[in-house]
C-alpha positions as CSV (number, residue, x, y, z in Angstrom):
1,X,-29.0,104.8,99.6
2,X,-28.9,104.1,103.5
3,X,-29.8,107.1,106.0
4,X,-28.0,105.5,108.5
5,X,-24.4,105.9,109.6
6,X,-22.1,103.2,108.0
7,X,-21.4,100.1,110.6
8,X,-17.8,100.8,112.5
9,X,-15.4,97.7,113.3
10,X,-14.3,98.8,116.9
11,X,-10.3,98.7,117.2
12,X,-9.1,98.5,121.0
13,X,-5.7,99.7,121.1
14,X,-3.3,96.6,122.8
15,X,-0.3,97.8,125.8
16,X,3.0,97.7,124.7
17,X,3.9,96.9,128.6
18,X,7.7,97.6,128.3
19,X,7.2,101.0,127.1
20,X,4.5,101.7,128.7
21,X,6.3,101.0,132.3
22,X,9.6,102.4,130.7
23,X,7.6,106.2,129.5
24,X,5.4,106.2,133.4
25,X,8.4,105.5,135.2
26,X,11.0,107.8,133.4
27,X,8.8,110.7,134.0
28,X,6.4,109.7,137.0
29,X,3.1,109.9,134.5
30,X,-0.1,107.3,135.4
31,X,0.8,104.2,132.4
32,X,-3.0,105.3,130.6
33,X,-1.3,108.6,130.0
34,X,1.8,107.1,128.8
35,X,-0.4,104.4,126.8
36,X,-2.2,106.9,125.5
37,X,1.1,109.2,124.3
38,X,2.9,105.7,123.0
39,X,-0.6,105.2,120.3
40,X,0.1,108.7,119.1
41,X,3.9,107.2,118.3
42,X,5.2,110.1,121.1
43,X,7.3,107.4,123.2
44,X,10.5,108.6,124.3
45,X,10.9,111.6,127.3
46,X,12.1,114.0,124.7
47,X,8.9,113.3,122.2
48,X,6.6,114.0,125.8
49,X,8.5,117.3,126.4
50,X,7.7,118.9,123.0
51,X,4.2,117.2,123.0
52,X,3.4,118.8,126.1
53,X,5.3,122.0,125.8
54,X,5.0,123.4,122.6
55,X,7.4,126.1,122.0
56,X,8.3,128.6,119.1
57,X,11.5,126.3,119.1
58,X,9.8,123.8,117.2
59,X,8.9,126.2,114.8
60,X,10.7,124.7,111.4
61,X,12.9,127.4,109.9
62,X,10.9,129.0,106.5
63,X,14.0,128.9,104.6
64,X,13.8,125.3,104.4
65,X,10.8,125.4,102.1
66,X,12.1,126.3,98.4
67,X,11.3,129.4,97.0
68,X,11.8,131.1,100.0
69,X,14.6,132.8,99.4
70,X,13.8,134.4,95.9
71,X,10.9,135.4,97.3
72,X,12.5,137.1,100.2
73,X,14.6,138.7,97.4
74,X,12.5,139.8,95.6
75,X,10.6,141.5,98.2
76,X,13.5,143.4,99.2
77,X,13.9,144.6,95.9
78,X,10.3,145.9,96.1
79,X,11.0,147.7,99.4
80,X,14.1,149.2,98.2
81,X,11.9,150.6,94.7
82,X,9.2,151.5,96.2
83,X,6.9,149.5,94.3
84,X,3.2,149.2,95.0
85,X,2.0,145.0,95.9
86,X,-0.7,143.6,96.0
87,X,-1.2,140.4,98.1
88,X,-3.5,138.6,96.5
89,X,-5.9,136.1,98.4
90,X,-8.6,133.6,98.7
91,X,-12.3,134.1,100.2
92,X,-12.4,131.2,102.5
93,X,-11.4,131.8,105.8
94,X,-7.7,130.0,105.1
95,X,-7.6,132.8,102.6
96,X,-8.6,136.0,104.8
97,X,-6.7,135.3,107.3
98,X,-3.5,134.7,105.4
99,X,-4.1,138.0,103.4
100,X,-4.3,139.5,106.6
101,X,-1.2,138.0,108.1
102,X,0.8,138.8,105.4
103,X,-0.1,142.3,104.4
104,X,0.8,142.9,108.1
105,X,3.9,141.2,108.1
106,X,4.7,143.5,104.7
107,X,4.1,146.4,106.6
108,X,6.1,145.2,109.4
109,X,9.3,144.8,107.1
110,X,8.3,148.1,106.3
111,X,6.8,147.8,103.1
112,X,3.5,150.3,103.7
113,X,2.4,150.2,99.8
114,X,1.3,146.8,100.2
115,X,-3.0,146.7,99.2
116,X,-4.8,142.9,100.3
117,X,-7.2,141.8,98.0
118,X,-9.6,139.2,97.4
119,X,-11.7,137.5,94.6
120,X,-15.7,138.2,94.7
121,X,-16.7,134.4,94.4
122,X,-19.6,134.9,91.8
123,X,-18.1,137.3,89.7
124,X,-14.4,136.1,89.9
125,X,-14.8,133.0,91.3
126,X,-11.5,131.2,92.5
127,X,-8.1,131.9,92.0
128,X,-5.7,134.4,90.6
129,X,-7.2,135.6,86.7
130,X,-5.6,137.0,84.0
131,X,-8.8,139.7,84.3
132,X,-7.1,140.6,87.8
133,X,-3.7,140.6,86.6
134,X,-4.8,143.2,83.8
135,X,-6.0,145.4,86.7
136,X,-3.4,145.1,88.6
137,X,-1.5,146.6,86.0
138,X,-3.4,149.3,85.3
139,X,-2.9,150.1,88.8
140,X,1.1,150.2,88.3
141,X,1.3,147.0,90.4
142,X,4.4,145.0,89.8
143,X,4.5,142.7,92.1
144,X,1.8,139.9,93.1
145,X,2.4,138.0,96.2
146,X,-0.6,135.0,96.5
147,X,-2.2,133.6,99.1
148,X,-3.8,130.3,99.2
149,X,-4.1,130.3,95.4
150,X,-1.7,130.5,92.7
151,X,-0.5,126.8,92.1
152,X,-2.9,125.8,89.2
153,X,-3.1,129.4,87.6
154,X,-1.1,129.1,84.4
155,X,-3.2,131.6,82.3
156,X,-2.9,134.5,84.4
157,X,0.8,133.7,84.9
158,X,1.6,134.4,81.3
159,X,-0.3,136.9,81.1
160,X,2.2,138.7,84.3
161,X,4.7,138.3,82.4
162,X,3.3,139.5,79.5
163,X,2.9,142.5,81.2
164,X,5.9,142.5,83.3
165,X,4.7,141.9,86.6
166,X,6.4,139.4,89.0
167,X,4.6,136.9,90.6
168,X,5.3,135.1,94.2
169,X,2.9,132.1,94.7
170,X,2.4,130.8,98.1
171,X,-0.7,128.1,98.3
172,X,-0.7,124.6,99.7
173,X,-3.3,123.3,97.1
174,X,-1.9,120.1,95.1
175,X,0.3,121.3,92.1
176,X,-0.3,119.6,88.5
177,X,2.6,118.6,86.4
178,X,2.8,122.3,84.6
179,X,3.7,124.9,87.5
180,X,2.6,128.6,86.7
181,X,5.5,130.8,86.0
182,X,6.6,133.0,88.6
183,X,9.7,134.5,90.5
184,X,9.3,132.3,93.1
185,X,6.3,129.4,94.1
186,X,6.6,128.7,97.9
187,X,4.5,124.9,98.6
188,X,4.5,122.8,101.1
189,X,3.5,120.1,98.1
190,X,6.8,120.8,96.0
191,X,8.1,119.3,99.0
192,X,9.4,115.7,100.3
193,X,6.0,114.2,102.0
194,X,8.0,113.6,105.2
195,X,8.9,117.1,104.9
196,X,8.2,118.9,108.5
197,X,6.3,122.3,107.0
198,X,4.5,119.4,104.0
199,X,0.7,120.4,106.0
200,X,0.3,123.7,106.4
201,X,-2.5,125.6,105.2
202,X,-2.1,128.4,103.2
203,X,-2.1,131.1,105.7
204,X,0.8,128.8,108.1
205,X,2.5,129.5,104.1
206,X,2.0,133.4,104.4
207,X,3.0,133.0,108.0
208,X,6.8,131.2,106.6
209,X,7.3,134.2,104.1
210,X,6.6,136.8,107.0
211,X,8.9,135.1,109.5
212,X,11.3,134.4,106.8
213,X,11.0,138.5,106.4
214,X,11.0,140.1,109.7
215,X,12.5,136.8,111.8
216,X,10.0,137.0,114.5
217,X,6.8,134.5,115.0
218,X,4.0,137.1,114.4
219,X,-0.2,136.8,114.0
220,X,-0.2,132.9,115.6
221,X,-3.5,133.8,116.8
222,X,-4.4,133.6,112.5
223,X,-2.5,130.9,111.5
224,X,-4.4,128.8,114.5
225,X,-7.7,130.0,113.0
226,X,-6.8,129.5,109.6
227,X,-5.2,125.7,110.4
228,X,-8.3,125.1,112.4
229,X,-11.1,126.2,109.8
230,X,-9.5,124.6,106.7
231,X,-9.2,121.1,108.7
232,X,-5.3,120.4,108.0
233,X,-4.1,117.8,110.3
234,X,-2.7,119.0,114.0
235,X,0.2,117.0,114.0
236,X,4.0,118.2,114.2
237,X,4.1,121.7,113.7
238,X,0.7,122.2,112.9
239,X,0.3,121.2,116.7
240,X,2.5,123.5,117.6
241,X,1.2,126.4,115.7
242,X,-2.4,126.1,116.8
243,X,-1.6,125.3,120.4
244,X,0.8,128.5,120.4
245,X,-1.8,130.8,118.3
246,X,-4.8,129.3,120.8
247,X,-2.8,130.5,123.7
248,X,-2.3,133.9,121.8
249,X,-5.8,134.7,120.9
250,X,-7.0,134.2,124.7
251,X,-3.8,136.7,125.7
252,X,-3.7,139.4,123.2
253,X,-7.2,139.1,121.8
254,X,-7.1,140.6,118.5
255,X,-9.8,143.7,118.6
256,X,-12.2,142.3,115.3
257,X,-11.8,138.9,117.1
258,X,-13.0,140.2,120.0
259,X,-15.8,142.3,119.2
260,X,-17.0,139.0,116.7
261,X,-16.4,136.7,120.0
262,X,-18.3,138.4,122.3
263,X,-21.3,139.7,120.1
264,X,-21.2,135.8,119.9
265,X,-20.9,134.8,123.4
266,X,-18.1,133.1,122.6
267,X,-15.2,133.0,125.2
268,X,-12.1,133.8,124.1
269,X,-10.3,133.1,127.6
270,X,-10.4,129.3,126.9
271,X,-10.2,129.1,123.4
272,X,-10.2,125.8,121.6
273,X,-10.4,124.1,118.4
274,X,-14.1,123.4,118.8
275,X,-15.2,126.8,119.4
276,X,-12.9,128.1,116.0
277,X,-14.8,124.9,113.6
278,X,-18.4,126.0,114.7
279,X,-18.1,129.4,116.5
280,X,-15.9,131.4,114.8
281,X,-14.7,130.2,111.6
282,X,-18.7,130.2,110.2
283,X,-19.2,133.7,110.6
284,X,-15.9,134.7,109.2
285,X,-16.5,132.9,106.2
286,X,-20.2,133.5,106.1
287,X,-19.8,136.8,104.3
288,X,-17.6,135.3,101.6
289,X,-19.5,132.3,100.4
290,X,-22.5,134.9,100.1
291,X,-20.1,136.6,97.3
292,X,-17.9,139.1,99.1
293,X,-15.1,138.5,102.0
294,X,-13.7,141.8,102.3
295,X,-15.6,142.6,105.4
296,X,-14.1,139.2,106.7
297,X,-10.6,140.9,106.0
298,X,-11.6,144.4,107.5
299,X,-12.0,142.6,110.5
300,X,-9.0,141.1,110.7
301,X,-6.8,143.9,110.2
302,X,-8.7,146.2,111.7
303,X,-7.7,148.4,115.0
304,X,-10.9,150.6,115.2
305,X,-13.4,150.1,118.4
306,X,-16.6,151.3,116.5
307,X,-15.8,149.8,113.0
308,X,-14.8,146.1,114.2
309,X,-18.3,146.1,116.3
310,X,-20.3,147.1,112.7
311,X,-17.9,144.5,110.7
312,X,-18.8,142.1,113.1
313,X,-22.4,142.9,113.1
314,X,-22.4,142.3,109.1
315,X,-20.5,139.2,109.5
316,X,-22.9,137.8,112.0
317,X,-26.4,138.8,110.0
318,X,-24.3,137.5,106.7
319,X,-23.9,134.0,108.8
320,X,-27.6,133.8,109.7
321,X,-28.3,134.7,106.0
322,X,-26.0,131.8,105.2
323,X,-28.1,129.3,107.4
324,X,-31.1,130.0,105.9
325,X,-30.0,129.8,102.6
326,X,-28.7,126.1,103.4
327,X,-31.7,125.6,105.5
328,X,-33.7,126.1,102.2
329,X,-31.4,124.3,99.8
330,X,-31.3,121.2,102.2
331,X,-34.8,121.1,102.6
332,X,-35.7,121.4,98.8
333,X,-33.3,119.0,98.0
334,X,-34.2,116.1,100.8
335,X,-38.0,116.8,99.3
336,X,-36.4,115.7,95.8
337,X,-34.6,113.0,96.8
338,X,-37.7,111.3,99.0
339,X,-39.5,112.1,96.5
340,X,-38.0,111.4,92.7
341,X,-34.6,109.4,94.4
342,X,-34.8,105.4,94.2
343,X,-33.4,104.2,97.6
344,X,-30.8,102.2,96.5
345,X,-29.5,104.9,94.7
346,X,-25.7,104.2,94.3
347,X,-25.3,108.6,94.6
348,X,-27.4,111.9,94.2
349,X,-27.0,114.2,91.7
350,X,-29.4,117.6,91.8
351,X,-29.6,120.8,89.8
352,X,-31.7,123.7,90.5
353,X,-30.8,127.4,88.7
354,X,-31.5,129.3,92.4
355,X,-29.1,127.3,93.9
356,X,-26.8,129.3,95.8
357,X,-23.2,128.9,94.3
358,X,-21.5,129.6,97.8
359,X,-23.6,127.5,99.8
360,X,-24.1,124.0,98.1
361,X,-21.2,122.2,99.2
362,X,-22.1,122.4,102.9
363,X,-26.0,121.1,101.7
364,X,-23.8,118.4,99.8
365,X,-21.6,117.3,102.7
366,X,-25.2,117.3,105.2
367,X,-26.6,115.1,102.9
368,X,-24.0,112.5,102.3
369,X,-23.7,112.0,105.7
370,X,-27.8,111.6,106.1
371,X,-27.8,109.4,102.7
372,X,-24.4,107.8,103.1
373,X,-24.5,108.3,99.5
374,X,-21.7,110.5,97.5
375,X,-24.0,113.6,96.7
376,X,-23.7,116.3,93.7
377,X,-25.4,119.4,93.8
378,X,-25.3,121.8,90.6
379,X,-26.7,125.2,90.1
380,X,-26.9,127.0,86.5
381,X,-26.1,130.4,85.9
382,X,-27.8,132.9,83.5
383,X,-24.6,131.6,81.1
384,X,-25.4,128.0,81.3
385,X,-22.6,127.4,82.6
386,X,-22.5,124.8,86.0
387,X,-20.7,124.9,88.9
388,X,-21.2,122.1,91.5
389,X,-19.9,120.8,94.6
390,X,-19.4,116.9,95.3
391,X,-19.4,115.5,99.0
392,X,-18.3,112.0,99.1
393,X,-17.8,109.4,102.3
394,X,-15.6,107.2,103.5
395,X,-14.1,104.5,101.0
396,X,-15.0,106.3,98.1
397,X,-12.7,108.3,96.5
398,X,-14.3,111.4,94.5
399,X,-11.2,112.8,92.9
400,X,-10.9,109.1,91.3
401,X,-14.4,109.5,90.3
402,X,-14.0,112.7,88.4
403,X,-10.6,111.6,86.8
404,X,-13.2,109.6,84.7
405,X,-15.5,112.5,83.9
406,X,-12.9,114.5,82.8
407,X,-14.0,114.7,79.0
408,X,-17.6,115.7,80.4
409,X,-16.0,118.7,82.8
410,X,-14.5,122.0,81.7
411,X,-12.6,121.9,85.4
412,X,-12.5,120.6,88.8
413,X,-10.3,119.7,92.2
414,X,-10.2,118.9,95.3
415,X,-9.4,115.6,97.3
416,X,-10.6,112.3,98.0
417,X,-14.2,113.5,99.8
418,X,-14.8,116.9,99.0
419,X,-14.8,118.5,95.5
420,X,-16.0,121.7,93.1
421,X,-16.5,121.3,89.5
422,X,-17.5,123.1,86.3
423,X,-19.5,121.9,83.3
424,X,-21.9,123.5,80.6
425,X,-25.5,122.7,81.1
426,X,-26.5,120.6,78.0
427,X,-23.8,118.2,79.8
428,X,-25.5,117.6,83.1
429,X,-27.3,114.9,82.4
430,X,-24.3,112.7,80.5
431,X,-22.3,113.5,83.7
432,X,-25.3,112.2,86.1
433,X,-25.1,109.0,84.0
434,X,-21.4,108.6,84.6
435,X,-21.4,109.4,88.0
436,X,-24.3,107.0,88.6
437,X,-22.5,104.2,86.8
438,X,-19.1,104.7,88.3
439,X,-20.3,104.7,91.8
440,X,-22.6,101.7,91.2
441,X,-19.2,100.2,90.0
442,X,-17.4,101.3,93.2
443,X,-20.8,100.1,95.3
444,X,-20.8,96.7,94.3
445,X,-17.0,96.1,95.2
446,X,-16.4,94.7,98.7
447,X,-15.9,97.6,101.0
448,X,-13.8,97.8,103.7
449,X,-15.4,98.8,106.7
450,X,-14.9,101.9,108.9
451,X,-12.7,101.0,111.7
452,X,-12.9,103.2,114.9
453,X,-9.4,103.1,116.9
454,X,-10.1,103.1,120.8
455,X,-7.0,103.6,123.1
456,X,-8.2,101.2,125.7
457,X,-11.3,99.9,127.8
458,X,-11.9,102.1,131.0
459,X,-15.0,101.6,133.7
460,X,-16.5,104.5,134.9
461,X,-14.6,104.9,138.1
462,X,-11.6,105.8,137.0
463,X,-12.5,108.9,135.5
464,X,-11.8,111.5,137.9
465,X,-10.3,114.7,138.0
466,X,-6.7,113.6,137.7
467,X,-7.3,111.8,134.6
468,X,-9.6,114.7,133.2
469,X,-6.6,117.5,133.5
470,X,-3.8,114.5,131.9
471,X,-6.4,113.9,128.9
472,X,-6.7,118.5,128.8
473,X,-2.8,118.1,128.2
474,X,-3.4,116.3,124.7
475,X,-5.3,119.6,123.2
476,X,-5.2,120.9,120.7
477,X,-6.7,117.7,119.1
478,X,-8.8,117.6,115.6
479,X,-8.2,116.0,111.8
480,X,-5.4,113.5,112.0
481,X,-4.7,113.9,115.4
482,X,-8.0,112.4,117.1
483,X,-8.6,112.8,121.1
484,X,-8.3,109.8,123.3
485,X,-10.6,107.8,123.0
486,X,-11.9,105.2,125.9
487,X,-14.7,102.9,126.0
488,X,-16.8,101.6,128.6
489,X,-19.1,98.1,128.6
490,X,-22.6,97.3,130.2
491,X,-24.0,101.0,130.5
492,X,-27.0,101.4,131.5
493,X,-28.8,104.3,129.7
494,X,-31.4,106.2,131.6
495,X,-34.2,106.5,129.5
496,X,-36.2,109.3,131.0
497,X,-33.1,111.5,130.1
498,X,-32.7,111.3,126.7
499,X,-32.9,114.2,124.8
500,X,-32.7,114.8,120.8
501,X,-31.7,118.0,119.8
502,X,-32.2,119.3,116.0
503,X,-33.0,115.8,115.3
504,X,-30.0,114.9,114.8
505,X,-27.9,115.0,118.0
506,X,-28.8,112.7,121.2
507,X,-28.0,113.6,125.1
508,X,-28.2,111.1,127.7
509,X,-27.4,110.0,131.1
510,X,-25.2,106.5,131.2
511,X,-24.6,105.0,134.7
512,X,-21.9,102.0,135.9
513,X,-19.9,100.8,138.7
514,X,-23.0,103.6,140.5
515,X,-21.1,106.4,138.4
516,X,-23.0,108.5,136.3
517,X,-22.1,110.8,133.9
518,X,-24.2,112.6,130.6
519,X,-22.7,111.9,127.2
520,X,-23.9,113.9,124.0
521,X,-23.5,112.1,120.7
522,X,-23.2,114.3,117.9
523,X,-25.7,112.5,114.6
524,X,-26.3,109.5,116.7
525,X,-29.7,110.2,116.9
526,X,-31.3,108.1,114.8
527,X,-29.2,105.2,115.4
528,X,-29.8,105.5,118.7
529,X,-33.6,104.6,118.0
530,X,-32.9,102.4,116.1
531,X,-29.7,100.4,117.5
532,X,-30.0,101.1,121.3
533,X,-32.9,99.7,121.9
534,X,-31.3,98.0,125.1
535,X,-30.9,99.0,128.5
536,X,-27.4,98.1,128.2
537,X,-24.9,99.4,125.8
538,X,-21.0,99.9,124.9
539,X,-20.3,102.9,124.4
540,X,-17.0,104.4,122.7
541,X,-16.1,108.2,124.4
542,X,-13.9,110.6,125.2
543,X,-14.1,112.6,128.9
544,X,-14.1,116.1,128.7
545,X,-14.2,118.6,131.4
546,X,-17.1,120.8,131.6
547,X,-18.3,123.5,133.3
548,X,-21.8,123.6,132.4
549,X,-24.3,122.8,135.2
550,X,-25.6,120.0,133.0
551,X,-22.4,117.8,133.0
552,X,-21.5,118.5,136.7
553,X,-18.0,119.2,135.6
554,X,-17.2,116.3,133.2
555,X,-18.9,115.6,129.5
556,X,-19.0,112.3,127.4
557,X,-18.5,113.5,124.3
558,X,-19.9,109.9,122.2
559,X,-18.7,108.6,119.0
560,X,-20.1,105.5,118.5
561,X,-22.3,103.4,120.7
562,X,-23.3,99.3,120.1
563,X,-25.7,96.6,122.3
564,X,-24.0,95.2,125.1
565,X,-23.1,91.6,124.4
């Protein structure tokens, strides 16, 4: 067990000089900007335009994703009937906003008996039921549309048809060899990897079955949040969705959006994906990993002045409830783990009965990044049955792990760093063991080290205005499609300005070539003590501009940080 971050192989990109001069001079762009596009594989004029200008153009058409049509049919059938849906959905913010998206796009094909509705996670938990189908029926529903859920449930889909009600699946969660039976399954997963459309989340799924419907783009402004919150990568279209939906929400801004936004002080005139991931997105899924998202939805579809400013309200006390909870968790469990944990612990596996169901995978993912351990946390119901979440990091596959705990689990999913299983108490311990023992396995393997990809070495001086508007042009950036990234050598930090914030975060002034700017380095904190213990230091960055006083209109934002040779 190591509370420091894992050691990082820097990477500096190397110039393609041919096409580097070939992209500057075709289209009169400095060569780092044309560098910089040629790393992200964009290298031909045509690649620049549509990286640059994104454009409902590159929208892919929704009838290339199978399914689509029979959905579409079906639908129409429903319209022309009369028959009352119900779009079912998920409590995560992917999941709200997609049930939101779609019930309006329903309506806007001109389907008005159309009711959203979404599982209470502790008393439904996740996923379509054959509980909810019953219901359903016994509220004449004959038609289930899904959102963000729907792939893995094989139960509840014989039970539809037992009772003769259609099912549409739309999700974008992995599929297992047996597919659920339905009238039509729209995933991006059934799909050829290099498929365009193979990466969008599941409300960008709702959002292909509503174009497909009505032939318009509609509600960008929630596919961007929902692409944003569930970290899918922004590349190809996902780009372009999120860079088109960012633009929307500071245009149109959606009424519960705004009311949430502003009773946030958060401004929605600049909107960007950093102020979705830890502004927005929280407090809309705050309420449902308490237990119940509806209020989440309400807000989204919402067009009263008084009710959005009480939703939001509810939404913002549910988030602060939400922190303290985790606050709570994380604090009883670091006392454990000082305490009870031996420090070369190959991973961490607590249970407590309080434990908040909702909550413990962001504890989880907090303390595998302190620990740099894969962590388990597992709370007990009144049942005994245990539901945990699993946070793992880089190099170690968790999903792998699990595949060999199978005959200890009752069920579980996920990917490679991020997990949620199931298991009935008496079993706890027998899993602890395995996970213990597999891990030590994986620990005593030669590991291949992080490697940090830098475009290219810059000095201080050349960042200026010019270059900070080139580097605004690359937003939206996030998961799989990174920011530029620069670094500089022999920086001198200036001590009397350094500043720890929550303990975990570090702001400082850096000075060279007698330019000085302030960086903040997000959980660098403690290896700042203890690795920059030099006046001199390489330090790996990417410019932003700012316009807080602080900055003086341009922010280091620091990834990484080593001794200067």
């Amino acid at each position: 067990m190591n509370d420091i971050l894992q050691n990082t192989v820097w990477k500096i990109s190397t110039w393609n000089h041919e096409k580097v001069d070939f992209l500057s001079n075709s289209l009169e762009i400095p060569p780092i900007i044309a560098h910089l596009l040629i790393n992200r594989g964009i290298d031909t004029p045509n690649k620049v335009e549509e990286f640059f200008k994104p454009s409902v153009k590159q929208i892919i058409s929704p009838f290339s994703l199978k399914g689509m049509d029979s959905a579409v049919e079906r639908i129409m059938e429903a319209k022309n009937k009369g028959e009352k849906i119900w779009v079912f959905g998920d409590y995560d913010v992917d999941g709200i906003a997609g049930t939101a998206l779609l019930t309006r796009g329903l309506k806007r094909f001109g389907i008005q008996n159309v009711y959203p509705l979404l599982p209470e996670r502790l008393s439904d938990g996740y996923g379509l039921t054959s509980e909810i189908v019953e219901k359903a029926y016994s509220e004449s529903v004959r038609l289930i549309i899904t959102v963000d859920n729907g792939i893995s449930t094989i139960p509840a889909s014989l039970r539809a048809k037992e009772l003769g009600i259609d099912l549409i699946i739309t999700d974008h969660h992995i599929p297992s060899e047996e597919l659920p039976l339905a009238k039509s399954i729209i995933n991006p997963r059934l799909e050829d990897p290099e498929h365009p459309s193979a990466n969008l989340c599941g409300a960008g799924v709702a959002f292909k079955l509503a174009l497909a419907l009505n032939g318009s783009p509609n509600d960008l402004d929630l596919v961007a949040l929902a692409t944003i919150a569930d970290v899918m990568p922004l590349t190809g279209e996902n780009r372009t969705l999120v860079s088109l939906g960012l633009k929307h929400l500071s245009k149109y801004k959606r009424i519960g959006l705004r009311a949430l936004a502003e009773m946030s002080n958060i401004n929605l005139d600049d909107m960007d994906v950093e102020k979705i991931s830890y502004g927005l997105a929280p407090r809309i899924n705050a309420a449902g990993r308490l237990d119940n998202a509806f209020k989440s939805l309400e807000l989204l579809l919402c067009e009263n002045d008084d009710k959005v400013l009480d939703l939001s309200q509810e939404l913002i006390k549910a988030n602060e409830e939400r922190k303290n909870i985790e606050n709570e968790i994380l604090n009883d469990a670091i006392s454990e783990i000082e305490a009870y944990i031996e420090k070369d612990a190959p991973a961490i596996v607590l249970t407590r009965r309080n434990w908040h169901q909702g909550i413990i995978g962001l504890v989880a993912s907090r303390l595998a990044h302190r620990y740099s351990v894969p962590v388990a946390l597992i709370t007990v119901d009144e049942k005994g049955i245990a539901k945990g979440s699993i946070r793992s990091i880089y190099g170690i596959d968790i999903i792998q792990i699990l595949n060999q705990c199978k005959h200890i689990l009752e069920q579980y999913g996920g990917h490679k760093l991020a997990a949620g299983f199931t298991l009935i108490e008496e079993n706890i311990p027998l899993f602890r063991e395995h996970i213990k023992d597999l891990l030590a396995q994986e620990k005593s393997k030669e590991k291949e080290m992080v490697t940090l990809d830098i475009d290219c070495v810059i000095n201080f001086s050349q960042i200026d205005s010019s270059l900070l508007q080139w580097l605004q042009r690359f937003e939206p950036t996030g998961f799989g499609n990174p920011p530029p990234l620069f670094c500089s050598t022999n920086v001198e930090i200036i001590p009397h300005t350094v500043q720890i914030f929550k303990d975990l975060n570090v702001r400082m002034a850096m000075k060279q070539d007698n330019r000085l700017f302030y960086g903040m380095g997000y959980y660098l904190a403690e290896r700042f003590f203890k690795e920059a213990n030099t006046k001199k230091v390489d330090v790996a960055y990417t410019p932003k501009i700012s316009t807080s006083k602080i900055y003086g209109g341009c922010k280091l934002q620091i990834k990484d940080f080593r001794p200067s040779n």
